[in-house]
PAZAPA-4460 file (N, C-alpha, C; in steps of 0.05 Angstrom, whole numbers, plus 32768, in hexadecimal, padded with zeros to 4 digits):
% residues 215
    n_x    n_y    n_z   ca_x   ca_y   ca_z    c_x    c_y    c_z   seq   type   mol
   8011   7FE8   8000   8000   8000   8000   8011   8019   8000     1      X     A
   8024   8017   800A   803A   802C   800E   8043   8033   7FF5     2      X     A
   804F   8020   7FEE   805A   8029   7FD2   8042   8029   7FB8     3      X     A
   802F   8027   7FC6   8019   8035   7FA6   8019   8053   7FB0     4      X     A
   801C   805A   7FC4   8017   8076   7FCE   802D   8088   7FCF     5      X     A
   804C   8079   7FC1   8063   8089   7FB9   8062   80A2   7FA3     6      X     A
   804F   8093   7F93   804D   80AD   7F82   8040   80C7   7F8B     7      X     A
   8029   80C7   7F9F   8020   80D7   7FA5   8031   80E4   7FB9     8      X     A
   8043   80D6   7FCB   8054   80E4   7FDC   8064   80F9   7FCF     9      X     A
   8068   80EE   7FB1   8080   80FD   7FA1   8074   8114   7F96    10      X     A
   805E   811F   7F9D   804C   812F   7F8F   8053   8146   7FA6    11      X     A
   804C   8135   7FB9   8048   8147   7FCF   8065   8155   7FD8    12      X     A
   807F   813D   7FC9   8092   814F   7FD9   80A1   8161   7FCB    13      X     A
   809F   8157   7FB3   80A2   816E   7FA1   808C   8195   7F9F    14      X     A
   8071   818D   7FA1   8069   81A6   7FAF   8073   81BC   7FC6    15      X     A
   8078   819B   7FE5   8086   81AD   7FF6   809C   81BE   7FE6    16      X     A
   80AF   81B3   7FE1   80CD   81B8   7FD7   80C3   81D9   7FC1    17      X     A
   80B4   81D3   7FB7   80A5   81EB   7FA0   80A2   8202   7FBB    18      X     A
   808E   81FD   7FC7   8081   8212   7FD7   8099   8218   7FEA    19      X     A
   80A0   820C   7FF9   80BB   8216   8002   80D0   8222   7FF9    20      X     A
   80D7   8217   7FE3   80EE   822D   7FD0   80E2   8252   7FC8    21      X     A
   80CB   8249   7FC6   80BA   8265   7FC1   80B4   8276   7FDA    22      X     A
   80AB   826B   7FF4   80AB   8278   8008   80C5   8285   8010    23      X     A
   80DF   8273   8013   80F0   8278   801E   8101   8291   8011    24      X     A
   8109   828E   7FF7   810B   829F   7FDF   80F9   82C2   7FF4    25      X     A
   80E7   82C4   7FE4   80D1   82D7   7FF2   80D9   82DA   800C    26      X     A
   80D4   82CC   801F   80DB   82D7   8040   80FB   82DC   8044    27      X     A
   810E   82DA   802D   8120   82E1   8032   8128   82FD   802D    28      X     A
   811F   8304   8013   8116   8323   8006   810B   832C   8014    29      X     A
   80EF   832E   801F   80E3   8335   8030   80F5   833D   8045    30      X     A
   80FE   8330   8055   8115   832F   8071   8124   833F   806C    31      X     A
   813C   8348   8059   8156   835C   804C   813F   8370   804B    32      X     A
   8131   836C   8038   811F   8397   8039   8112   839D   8054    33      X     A
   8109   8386   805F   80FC   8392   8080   811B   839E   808C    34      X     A
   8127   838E   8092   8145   838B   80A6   814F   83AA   809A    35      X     A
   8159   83AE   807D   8167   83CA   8078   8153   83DD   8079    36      X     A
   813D   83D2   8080   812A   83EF   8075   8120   83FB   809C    37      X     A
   812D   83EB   80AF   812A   83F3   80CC   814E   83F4   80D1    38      X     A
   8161   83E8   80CB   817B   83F1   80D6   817F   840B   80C7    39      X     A
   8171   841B   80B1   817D   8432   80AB   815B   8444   80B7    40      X     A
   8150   843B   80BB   813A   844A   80CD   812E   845E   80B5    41      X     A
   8123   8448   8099   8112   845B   8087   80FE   846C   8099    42      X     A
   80FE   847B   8096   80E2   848C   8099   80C1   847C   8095    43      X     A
   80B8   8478   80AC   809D   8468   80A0   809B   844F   80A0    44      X     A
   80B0   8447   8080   80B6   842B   8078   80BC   841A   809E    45      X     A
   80D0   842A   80A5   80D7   8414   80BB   80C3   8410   80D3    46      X     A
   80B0   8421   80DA   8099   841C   80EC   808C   8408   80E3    47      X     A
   8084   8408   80C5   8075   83FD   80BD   807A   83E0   80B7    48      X     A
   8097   83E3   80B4   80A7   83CB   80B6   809D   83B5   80D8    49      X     A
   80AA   83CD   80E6   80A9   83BC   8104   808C   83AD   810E    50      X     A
   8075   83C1   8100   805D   83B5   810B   8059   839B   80F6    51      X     A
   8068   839C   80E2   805B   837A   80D1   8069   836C   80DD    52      X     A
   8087   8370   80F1   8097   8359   80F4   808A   834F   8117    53      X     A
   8071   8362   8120   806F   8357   8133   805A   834B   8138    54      X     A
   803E   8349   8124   8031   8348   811A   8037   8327   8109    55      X     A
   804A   8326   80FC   8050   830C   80F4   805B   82FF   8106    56      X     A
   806E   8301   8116   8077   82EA   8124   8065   82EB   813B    57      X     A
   8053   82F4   813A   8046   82EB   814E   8030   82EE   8150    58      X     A
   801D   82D2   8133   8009   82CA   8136   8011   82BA   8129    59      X     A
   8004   829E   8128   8010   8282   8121   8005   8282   8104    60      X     A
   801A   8271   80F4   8014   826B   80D1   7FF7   8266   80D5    61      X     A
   7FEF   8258   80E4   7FCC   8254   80DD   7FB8   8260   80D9    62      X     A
   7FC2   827A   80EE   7FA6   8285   80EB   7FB1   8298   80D6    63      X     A
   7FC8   82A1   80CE   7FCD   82AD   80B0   7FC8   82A9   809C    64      X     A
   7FC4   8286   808F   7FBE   8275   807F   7F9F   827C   8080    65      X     A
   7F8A   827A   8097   7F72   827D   8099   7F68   828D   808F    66      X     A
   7F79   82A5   8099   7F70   82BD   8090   7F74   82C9   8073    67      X     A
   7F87   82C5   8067   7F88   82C0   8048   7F76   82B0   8036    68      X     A
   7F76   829D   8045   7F5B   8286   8031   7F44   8288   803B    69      X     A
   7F32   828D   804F   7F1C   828E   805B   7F18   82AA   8057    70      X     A
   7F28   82BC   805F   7F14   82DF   8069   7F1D   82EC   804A    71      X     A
   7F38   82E9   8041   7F37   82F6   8023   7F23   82FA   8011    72      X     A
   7F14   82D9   800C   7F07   82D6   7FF7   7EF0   82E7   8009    73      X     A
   7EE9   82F2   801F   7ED1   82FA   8024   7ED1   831D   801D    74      X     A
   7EEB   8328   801C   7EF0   833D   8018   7EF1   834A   7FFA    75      X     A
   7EEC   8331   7FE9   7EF5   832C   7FC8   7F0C   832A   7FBD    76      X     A
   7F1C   8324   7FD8   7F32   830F   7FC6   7F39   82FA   7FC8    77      X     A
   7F3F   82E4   7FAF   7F3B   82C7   7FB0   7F59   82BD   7FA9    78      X     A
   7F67   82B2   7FB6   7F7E   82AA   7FB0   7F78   828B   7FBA    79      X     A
   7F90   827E   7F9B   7F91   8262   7F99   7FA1   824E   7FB5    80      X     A
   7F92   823E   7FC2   7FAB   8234   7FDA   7FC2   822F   7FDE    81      X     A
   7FD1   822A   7FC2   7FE9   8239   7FCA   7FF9   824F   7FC7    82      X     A
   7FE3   825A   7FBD   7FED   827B   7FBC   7FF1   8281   7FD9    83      X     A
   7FDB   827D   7FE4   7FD2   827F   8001   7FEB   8278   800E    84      X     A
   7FF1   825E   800C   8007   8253   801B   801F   8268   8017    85      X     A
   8033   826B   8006   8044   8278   7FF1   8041   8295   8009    86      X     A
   802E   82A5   8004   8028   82B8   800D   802D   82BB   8029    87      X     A
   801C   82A8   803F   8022   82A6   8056   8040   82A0   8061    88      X     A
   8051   8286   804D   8069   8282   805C   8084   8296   8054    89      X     A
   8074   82B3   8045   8083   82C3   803A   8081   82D7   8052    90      X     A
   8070   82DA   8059   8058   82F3   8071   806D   82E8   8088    91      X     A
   806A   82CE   808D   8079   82CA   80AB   808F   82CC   80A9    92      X     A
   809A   82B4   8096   80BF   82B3   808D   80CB   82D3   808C    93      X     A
   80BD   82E3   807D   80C4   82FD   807D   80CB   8308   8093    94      X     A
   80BB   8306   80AA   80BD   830E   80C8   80D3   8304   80D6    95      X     A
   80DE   82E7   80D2   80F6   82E0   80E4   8109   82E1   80D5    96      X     A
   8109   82E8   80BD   811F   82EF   80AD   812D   830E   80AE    97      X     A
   8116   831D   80B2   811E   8338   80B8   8125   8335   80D0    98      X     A
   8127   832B   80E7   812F   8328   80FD   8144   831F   80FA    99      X     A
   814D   8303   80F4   815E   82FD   80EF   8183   8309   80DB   100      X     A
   817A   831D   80C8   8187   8330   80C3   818F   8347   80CA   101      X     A
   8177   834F   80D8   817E   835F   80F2   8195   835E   8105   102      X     A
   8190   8348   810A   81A8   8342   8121   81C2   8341   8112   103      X     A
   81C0   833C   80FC   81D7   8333   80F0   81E6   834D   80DF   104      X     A
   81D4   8366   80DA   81DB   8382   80D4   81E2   8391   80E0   105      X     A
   81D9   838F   8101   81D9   839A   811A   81FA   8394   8120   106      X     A
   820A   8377   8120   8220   8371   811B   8233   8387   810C   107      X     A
   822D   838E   80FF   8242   8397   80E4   8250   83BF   80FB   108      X     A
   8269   83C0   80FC   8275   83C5   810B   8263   83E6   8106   109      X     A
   8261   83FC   8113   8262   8413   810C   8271   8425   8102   110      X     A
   828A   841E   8107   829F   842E   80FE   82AB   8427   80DA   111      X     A
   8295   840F   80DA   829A   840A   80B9   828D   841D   80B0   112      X     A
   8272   841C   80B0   825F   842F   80AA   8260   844F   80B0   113      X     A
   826F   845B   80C7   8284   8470   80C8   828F   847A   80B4   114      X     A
   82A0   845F   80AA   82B0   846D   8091   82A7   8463   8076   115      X     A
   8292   845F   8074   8280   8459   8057   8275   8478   8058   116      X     A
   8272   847C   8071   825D   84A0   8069   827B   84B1   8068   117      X     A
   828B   84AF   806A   82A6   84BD   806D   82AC   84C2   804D   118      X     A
   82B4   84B3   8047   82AE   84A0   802E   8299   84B5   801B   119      X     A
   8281   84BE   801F   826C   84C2   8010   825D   84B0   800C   120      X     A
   8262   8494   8019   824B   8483   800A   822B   848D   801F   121      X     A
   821F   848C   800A   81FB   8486   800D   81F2   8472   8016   122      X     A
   81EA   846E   8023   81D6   8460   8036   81D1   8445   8028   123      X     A
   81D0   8441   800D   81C7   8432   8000   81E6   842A   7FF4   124      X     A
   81F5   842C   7FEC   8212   8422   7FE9   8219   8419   8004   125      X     A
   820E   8425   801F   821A   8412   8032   8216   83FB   803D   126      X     A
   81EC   83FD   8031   81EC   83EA   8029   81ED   83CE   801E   127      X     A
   8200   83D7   800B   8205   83C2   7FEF   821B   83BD   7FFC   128      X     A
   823B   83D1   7FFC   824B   83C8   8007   8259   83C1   8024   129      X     A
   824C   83C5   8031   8258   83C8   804D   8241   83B6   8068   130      X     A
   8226   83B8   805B   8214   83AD   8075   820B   8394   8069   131      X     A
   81FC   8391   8053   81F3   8380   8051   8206   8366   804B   132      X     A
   8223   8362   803F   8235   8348   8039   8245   8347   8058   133      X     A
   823F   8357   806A   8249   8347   8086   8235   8341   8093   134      X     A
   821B   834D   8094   8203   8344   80A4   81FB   8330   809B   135      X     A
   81FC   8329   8081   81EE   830F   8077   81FE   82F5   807F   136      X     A
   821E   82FA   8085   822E   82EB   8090   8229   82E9   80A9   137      X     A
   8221   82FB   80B3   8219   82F7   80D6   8205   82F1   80D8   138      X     A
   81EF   82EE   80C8   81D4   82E3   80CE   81D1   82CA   80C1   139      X     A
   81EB   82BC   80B4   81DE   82A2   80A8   81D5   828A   80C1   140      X     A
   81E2   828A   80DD   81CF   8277   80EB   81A6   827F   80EF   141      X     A
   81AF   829C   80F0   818E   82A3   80FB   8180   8292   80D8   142      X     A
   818B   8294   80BE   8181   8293   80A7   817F   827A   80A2   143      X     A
   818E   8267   80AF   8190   824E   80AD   817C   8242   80C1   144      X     A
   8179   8247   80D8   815D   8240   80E6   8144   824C   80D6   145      X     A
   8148   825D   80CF   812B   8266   80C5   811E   825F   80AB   146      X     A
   8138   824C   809E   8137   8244   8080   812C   8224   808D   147      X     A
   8133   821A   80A1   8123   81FC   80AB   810E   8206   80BB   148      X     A
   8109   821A   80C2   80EC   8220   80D1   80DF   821C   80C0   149      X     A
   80DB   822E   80A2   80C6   822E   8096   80C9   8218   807F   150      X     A
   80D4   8204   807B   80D2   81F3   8076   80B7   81D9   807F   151      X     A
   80C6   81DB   80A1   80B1   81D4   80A8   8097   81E2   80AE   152      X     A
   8098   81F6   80B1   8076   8207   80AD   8068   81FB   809A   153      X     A
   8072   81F4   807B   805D   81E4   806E   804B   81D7   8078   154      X     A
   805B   81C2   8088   803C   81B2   8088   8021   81B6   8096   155      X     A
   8024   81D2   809D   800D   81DA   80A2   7FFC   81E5   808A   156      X     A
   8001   81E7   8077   7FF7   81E8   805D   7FDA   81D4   8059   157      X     A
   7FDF   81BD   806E   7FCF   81AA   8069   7FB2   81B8   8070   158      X     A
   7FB3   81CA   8080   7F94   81D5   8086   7F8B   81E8   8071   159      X     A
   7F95   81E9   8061   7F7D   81F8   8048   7F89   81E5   802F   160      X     A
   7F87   81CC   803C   7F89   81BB   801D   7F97   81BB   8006   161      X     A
   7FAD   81C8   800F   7FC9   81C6   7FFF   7FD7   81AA   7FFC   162      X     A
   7FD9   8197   7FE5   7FDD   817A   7FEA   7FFF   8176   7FE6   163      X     A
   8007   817E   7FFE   8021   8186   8009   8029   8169   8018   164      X     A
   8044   816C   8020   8046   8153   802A   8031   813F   8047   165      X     A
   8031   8155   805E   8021   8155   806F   8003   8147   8060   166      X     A
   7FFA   815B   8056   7FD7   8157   804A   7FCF   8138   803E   167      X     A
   7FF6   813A   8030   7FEA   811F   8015   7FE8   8100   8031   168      X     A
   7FFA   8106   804D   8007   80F3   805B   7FE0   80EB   8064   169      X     A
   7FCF   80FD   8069   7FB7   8104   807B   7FA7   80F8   8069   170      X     A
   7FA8   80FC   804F   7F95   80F4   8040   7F93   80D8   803D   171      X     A
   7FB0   80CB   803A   7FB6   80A6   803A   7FAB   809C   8051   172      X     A
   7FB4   80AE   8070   7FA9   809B   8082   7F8C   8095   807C   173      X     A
   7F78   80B1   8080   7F60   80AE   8079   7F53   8098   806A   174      X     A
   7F5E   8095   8053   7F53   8083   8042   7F5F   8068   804D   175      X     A
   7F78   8065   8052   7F7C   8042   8053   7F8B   803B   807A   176      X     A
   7F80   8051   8088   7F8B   8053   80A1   7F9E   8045   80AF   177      X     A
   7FBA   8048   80A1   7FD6   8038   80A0   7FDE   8056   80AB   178      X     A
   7FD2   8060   80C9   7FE9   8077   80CD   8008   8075   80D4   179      X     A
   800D   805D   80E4   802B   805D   80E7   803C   805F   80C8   180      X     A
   8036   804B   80B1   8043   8046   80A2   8047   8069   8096   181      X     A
   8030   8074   8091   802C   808F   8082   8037   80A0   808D   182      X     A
   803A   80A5   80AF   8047   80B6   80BC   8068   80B3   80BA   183      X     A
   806F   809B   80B0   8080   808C   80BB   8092   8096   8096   184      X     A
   8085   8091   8082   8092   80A0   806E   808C   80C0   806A   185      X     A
   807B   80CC   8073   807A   80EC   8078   8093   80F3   808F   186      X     A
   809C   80E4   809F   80B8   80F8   80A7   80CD   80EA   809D   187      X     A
   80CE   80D2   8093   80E1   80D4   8072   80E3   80E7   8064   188      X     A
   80CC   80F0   805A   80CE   8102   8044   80DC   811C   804F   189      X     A
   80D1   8129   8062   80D5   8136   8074   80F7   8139   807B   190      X     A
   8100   8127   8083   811F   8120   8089   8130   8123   8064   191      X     A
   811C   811A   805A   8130   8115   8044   813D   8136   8034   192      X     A
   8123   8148   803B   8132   8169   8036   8134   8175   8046   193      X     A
   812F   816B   8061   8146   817C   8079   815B   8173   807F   194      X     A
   8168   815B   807F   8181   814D   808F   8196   815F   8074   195      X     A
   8190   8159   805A   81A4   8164   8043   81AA   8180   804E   196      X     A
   818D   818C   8041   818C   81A3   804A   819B   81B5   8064   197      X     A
   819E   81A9   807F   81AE   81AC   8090   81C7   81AD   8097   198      X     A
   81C2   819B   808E   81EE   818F   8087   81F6   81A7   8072   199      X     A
   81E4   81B1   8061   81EE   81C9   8041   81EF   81DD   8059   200      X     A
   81E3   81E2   8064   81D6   8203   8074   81F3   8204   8087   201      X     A
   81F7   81E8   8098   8210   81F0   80A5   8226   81F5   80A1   202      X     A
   8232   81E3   8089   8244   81E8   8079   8247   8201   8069   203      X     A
   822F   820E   8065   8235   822E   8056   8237   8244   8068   204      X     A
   822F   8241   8080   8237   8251   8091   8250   824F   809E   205      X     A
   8255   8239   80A2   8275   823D   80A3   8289   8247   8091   206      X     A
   8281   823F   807A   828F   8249   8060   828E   8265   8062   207      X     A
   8274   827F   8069   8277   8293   8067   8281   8297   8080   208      X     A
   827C   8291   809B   828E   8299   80B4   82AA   8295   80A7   209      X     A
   82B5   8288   80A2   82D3   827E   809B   82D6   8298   8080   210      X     A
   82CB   8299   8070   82CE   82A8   8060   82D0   82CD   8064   211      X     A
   82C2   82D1   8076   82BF   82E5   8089   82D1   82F1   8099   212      X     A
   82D0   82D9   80B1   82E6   82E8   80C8   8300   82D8   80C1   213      X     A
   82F8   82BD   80B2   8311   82AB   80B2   8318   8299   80C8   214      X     A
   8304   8298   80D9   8307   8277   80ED   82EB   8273   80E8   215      X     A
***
């Protein structure tokens, strides 16, 4: 029974792997314009910044997901479920990612940035050269937790019927109620793009620490 239900697993984990690459992508962009747009204290932009980052991390993917697929369409707008999804793990990811850059911009010495304005550079060259290629080096642990957080956030996807890995695992038991076996290849699947994935994330942060300070 298991292996008639391989193909459908492969459906599902290829979607995760889809929706994840798209979320993460997005909440990472998201994160760099929140993060520079409060360490140089835009006007506006950064208030407005602070209230989405507090606002996102702190109300859970669910009721964000809900609220995109259930109250949207009541407002007249109708988005596909995994737009929905896409959307939501961009909304949150965005939030601990700008956090997470934060910390890692907050790092970057002052007296560099001293002599970037000494210099004449603009705010936006100090940007480019001076804050953002050491902060991103100092924030690749916060980036690397937050690249396996929302990994796993997917499978909450399963509550508005996204046939994600989680959903497709729910739907087999249902029908042929073999939950150990089904649970039992859903954190296979599961393991099989985080354990890689982990081992890549640690190894590149060392590579940029080493590349960086040089230990």
């Amino acid at each position: 029974m298991i292996q008639q239900s391989l193909p459908e697993f492969a459906q599902g984990f290829k979607l995760t792997l889809w929706l994840s690459f798209v979320g993460i992508i997005g909440a990472i962009i998201v994160g760099i314009i929140s993060s520079l747009s409060q360490y140089f204290r835009v006007p506006v932009v950064g208030k407005i910044v602070g209230a989405y980052v507090e606002i996102a991390r702190n109300t859970p993917l669910l009721i964000q997901l809900f609220f995109l697929y259930y109250a949207f369409p009541v407002m007249g707008i109708k988005m596909a479920a995994q737009t929905c999804g896409i959307i939501g793990l961009i909304f949150l990811g965005g939030a601990y990612m700008a956090e997470g850059f934060t910390g890692g911009f907050n790092g970057v010495s002052k007296s560099q940035l001293d002599s970037g304005r000494a210099l004449g550079m603009s705010d936006f060259q100090l940007a480019r050269y001076i804050v953002f290629p050491q902060g991103f080096a100092l924030s690749m642990p916060a980036l690397a937790a937050n690249i396996i957080f929302l990994i796993k956030e997917t499978s909450i996807f399963s509550v508005i019927a996204i046939p994600e890995l989680t959903n497709t695992a729910l739907d087999l038991i249902g029908m042929y109620y073999q939950s150990n076996e089904y649970l039992f290849v859903l954190v296979v699947a599961y393991a099989i793009i985080l354990i890689p994935l982990i081992v890549f994330l640690t190894w590149l942060e060392r590579r940029v620490r080493y590349g960086t300070f040089g230990d």
